[in-house]
C-alpha positions as CSV (number, residue, x, y, z in Angstrom):
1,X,-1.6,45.8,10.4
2,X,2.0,44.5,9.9
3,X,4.4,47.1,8.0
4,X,6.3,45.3,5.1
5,X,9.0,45.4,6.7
6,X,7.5,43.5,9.9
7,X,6.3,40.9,7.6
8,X,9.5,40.1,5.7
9,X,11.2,40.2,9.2
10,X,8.4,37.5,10.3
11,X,9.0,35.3,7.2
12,X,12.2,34.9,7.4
13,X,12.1,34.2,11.0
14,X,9.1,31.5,10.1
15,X,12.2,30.1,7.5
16,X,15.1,30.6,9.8
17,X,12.9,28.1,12.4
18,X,12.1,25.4,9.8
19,X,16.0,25.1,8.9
20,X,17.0,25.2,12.4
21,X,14.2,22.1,12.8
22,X,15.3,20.5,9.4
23,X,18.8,20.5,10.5
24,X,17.9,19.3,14.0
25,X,16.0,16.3,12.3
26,X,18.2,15.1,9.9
27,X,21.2,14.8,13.1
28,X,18.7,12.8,14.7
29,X,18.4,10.4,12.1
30,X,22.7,10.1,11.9
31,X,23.3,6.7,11.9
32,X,24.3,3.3,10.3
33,X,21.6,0.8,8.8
34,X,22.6,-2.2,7.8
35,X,19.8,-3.9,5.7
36,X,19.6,-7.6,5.3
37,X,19.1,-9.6,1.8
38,X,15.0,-9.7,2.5
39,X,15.0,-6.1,3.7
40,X,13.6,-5.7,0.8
41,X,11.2,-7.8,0.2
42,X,9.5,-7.6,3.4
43,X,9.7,-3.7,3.6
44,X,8.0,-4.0,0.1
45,X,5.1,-6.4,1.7
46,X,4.7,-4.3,4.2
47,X,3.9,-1.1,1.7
48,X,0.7,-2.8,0.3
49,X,-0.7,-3.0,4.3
50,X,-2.9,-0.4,6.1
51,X,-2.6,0.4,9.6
52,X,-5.2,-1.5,10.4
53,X,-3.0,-4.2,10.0
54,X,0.3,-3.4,12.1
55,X,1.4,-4.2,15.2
56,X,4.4,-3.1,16.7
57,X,6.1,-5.3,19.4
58,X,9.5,-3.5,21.0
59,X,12.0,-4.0,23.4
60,X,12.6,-1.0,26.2
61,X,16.2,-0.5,27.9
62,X,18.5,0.1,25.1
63,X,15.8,0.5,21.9
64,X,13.7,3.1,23.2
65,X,16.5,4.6,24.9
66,X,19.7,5.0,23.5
67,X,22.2,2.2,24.4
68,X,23.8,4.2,26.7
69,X,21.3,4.9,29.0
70,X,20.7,3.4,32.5
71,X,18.3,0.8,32.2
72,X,15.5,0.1,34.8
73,X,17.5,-1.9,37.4
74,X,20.2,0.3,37.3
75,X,18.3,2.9,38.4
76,X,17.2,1.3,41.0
77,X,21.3,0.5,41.8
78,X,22.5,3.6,41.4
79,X,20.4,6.3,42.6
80,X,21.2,8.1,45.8
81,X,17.5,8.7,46.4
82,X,17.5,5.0,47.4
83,X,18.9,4.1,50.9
84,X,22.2,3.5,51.1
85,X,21.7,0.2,52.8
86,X,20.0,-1.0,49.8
87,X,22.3,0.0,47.1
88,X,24.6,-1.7,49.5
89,X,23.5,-5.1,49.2
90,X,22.5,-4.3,45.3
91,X,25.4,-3.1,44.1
92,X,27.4,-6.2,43.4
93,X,24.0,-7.3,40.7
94,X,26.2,-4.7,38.5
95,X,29.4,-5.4,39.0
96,X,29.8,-8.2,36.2
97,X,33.7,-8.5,36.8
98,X,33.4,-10.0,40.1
99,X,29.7,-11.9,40.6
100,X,29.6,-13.7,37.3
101,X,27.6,-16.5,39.0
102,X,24.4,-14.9,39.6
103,X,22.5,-14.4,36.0
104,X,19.8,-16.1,34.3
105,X,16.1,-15.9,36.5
106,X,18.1,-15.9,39.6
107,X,19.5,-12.6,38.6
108,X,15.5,-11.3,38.7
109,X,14.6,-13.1,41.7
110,X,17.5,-11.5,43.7
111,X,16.9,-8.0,42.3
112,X,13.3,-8.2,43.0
113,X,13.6,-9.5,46.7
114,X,16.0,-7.0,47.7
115,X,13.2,-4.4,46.7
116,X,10.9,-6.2,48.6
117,X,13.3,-6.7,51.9
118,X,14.1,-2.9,51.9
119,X,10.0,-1.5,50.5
120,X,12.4,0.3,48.2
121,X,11.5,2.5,45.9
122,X,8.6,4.0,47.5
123,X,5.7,4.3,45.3
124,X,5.7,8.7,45.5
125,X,9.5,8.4,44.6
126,X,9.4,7.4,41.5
127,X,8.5,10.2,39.6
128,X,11.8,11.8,40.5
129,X,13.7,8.8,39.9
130,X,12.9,8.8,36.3
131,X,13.4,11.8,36.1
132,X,16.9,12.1,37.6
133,X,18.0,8.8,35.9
134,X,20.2,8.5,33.2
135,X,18.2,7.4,30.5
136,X,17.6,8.8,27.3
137,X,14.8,8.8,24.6
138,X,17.0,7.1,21.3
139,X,17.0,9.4,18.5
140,X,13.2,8.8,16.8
141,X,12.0,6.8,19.3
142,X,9.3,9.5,20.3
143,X,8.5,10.6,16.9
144,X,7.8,6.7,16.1
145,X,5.3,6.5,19.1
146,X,3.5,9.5,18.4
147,X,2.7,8.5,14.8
148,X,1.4,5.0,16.1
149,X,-0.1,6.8,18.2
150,X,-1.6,9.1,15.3
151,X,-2.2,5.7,13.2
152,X,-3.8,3.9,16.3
153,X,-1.8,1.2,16.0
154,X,-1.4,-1.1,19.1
155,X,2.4,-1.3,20.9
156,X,3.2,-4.1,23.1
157,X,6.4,-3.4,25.1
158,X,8.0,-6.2,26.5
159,X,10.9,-5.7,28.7
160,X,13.0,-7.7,31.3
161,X,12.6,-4.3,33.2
162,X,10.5,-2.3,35.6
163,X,6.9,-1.7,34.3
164,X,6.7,1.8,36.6
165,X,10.0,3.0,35.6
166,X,9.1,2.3,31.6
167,X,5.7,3.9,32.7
168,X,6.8,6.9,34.4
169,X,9.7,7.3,31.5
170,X,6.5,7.3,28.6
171,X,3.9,9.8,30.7
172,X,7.3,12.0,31.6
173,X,7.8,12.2,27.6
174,X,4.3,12.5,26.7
175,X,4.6,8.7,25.3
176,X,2.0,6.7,27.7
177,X,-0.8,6.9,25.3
178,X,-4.1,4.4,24.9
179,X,-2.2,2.4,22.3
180,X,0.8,1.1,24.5
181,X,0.8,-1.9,26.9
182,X,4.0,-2.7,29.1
183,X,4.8,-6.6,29.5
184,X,7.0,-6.4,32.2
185,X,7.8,-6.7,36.0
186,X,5.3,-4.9,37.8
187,X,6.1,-3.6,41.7
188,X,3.3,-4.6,44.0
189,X,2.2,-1.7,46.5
190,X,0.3,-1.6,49.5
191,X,-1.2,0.6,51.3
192,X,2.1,2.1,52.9
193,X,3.0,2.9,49.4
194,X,6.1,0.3,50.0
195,X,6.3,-2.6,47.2
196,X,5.0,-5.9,49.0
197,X,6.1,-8.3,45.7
198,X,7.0,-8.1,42.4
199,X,4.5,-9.6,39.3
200,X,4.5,-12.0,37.4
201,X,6.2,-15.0,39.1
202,X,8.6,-16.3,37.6
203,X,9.6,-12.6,36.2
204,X,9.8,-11.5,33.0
205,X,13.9,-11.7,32.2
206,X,16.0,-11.8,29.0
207,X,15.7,-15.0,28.7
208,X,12.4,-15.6,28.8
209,X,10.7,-13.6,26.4
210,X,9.2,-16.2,24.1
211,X,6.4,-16.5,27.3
212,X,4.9,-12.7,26.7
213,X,2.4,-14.0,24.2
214,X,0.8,-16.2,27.5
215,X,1.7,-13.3,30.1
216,X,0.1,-10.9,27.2
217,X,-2.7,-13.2,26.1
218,X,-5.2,-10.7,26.5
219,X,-3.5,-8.1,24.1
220,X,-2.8,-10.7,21.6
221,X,-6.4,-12.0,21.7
222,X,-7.6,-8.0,21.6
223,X,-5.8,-7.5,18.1
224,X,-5.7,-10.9,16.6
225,X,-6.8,-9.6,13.2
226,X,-3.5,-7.7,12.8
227,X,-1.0,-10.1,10.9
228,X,1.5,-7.5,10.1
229,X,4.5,-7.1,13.0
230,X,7.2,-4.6,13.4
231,X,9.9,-6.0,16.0
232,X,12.3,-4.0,18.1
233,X,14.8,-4.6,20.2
234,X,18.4,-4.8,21.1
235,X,19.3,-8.3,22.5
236,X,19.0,-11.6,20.2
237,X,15.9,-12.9,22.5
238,X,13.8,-9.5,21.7
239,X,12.7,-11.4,18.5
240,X,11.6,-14.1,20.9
241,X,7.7,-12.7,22.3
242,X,6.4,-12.9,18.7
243,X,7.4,-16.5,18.9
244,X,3.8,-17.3,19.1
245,X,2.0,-15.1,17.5
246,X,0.2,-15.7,14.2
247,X,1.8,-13.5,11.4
248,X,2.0,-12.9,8.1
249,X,4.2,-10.7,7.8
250,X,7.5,-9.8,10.4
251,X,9.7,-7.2,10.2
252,X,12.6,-6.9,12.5
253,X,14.7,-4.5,13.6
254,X,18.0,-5.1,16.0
255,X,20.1,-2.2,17.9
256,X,24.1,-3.5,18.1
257,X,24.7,-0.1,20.4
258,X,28.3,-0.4,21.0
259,X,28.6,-4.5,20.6
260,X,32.1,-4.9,19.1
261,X,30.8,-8.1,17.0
262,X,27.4,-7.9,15.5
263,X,27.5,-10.9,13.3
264,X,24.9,-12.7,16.0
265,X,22.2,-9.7,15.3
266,X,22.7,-9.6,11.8
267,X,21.7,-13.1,11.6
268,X,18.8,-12.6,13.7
269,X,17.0,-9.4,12.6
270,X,15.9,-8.1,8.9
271,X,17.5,-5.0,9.8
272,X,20.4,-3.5,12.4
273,X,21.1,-0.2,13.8
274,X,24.8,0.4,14.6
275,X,25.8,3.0,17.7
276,X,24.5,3.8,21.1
277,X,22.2,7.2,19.5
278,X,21.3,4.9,16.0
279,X,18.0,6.6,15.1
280,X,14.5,5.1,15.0
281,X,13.4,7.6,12.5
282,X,13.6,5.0,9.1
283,X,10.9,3.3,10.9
284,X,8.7,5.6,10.8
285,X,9.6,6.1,7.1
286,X,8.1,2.4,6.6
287,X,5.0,3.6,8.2
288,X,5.0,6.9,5.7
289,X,4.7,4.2,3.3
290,X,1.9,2.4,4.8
291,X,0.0,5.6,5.8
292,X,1.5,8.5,4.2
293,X,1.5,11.7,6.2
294,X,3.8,14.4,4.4
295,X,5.2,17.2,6.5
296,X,7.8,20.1,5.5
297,X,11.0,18.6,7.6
298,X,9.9,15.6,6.1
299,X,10.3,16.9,2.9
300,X,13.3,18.8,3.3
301,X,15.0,16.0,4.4
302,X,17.3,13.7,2.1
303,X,17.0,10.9,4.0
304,X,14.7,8.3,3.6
305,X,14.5,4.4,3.8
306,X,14.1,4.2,0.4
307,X,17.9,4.8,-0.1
308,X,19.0,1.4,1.5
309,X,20.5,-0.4,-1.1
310,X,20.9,-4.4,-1.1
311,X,23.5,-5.2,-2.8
312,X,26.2,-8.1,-1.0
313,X,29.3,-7.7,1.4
314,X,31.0,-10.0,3.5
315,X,28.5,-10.8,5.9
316,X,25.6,-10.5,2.7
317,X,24.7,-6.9,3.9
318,X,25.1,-3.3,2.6
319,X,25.6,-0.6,5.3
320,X,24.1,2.7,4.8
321,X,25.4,5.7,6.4
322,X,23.2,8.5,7.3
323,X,25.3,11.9,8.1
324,X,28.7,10.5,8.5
325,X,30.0,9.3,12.0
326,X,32.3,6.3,13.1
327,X,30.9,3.1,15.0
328,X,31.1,3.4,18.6
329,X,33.5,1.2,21.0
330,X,32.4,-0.6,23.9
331,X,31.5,1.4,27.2
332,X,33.6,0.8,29.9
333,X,30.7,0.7,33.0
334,X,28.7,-2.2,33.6
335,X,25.0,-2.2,33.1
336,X,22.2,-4.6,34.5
337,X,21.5,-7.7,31.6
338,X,20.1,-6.4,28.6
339,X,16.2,-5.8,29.3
């Protein structure tokens, strides 16, 4: 049996842990909101829904990871584990400030056959890749998937990326559950364990988005009763894959990350996150709403969606600033186009 003294020291040390978490949780929701005029009105729609009725369709490079990450071709670019003949002859895909002419689906098709010419990365490799890459969970992000996961509430990724890098990144953070289905460009191996061809043809790129409902008929058809969609992503064409989709209600969220003007996302989405580490975690407030699940850090937290206000600025938005912090300027190293 415990002495008194034991058990006061094991109290406090039980209180000591959930104010080290509290703290720990309210930093990883610092950031900047700005809510749109219908913010509210949608969020307000979407309160009255059950879980039964979401679906959540979100973009990968730079909204699941923070904006600063490497995103999946840049992985492939920059890693040393890669032959160096390879990240030869890929290297000028990156380099923005002297091959401005390749972009577009050509961008894709290059990047993709250059894998293909050098069987590169090998299939056993790519475990270690992810995991020696530069990439980042964004602040939230995994708490958001594991209550959808919780919630069973189907997740459609769609990205202009690498389906086995997103893979690998999700099963390395616990995140690949039953509920999530990548939409993206999938590396063909054979049985030397060497990628043969890269699927679907054309590829999934920036630009073309708007085409995951056909590329994903199969989930779409799967959960067709759920009307309700949250959207995430951080470049202007991630609203585009719920394009087709029949909806009644859409909820958008955009991530600016370090884009000096964010007029163009403002316009777009219902909602923006500012800064590269902008936190997911008012998202999963909403779905507190929709499917309430109280929890002490929860509780001890001050910080909720409920706070955003609405009321008009220049641009017809209200920012709301969560823990303090300045916007971020632009990073100087160049990245593969926005996935």
């Amino acid at each position: 049996m415990l002495s008194k003294e034991q058990t006061v020291m094991a109290a406090i040390g039980a209180v000591t842990i959930i104010v080290i978490e509290a703290v720990k949780y309210r930093n990883r929701r610092r950031t900047t909101w700005v809510a749109g005029k219908e913010w509210s009105e949608k969020s307000k729609a979407f309160s009255k829904k059950s879980a039964g009725d979401l679906l959540v369709i979100t973009d990968f490079d730079a909204t699941i990871t923070t904006g600063d990450s490497e995103q999946c071709h840049d992985v492939m670019g920059n890693s040393t584990l890669l032959c160096s003949e390879f990240r030869k002859e890929f290297a000028p895909l990156l380099d923005w400030s002297t091959n401005t002419a390749i972009d577009g689906v050509e961008w894709w098709d290059v990047a993709h056959g250059l894998m293909v010419k050098y069987g590169t990365p090998p299939r056993a490799i790519i475990p270690r890749l992810v995991r020696e890459a530069k990439m980042v969970p964004r602040p939230g992000a995994l708490e958001l998937l594991k209550r959808l996961e919780i919630l069973n509430v189907p997740v459609l990724i769609v990205s202009a990326g690498l389906t086995d890098v997103i893979e690998e990144f999700l099963r390395q953070h616990g995140a690949l559950t039953e509920n999530v289905t990548v939409c993206s460009n999938r590396l063909n191996y054979e049985g030397d364990s060497t990628p043969k061809s890269v699927s679907p043809a054309p590829p999934i790129t920036s630009f073309t988005k708007e085409y995951a409902y056909s590329s994903a008929s199969s989930f779409f058809a799967e959960h067709a009763t759920r009307k309700s969609i949250v959207q995430l992503g951080d470049s202007l064409t991630d609203v585009d894959p719920a394009r087709h989709v029949p909806y009644d209600n859409l909820l958008s969220v955009g991530f600016v990350n370090a884009r000096p003007d964010p007029t163009r996302h403002h316009e777009t989405f219902d909602a923006v996150v500012h800064g590269n580490e902008g936190s997911l975690l008012p998202v999963t407030d909403l779905l507190e709403e929709i499917a309430p699940q109280p929890t002490l850090i929860r509780a001890l937290s001050n910080a909720s969606l409920s706070s955003l206000s609405f009321s008009g600025s220049a641009l017809g938005l209200n920012k709301m600033l969560v823990g303090g912090g300045n916007l971020p300027t632009v990073p100087s190293s160049p990245t593969a186009p926005a996935a």
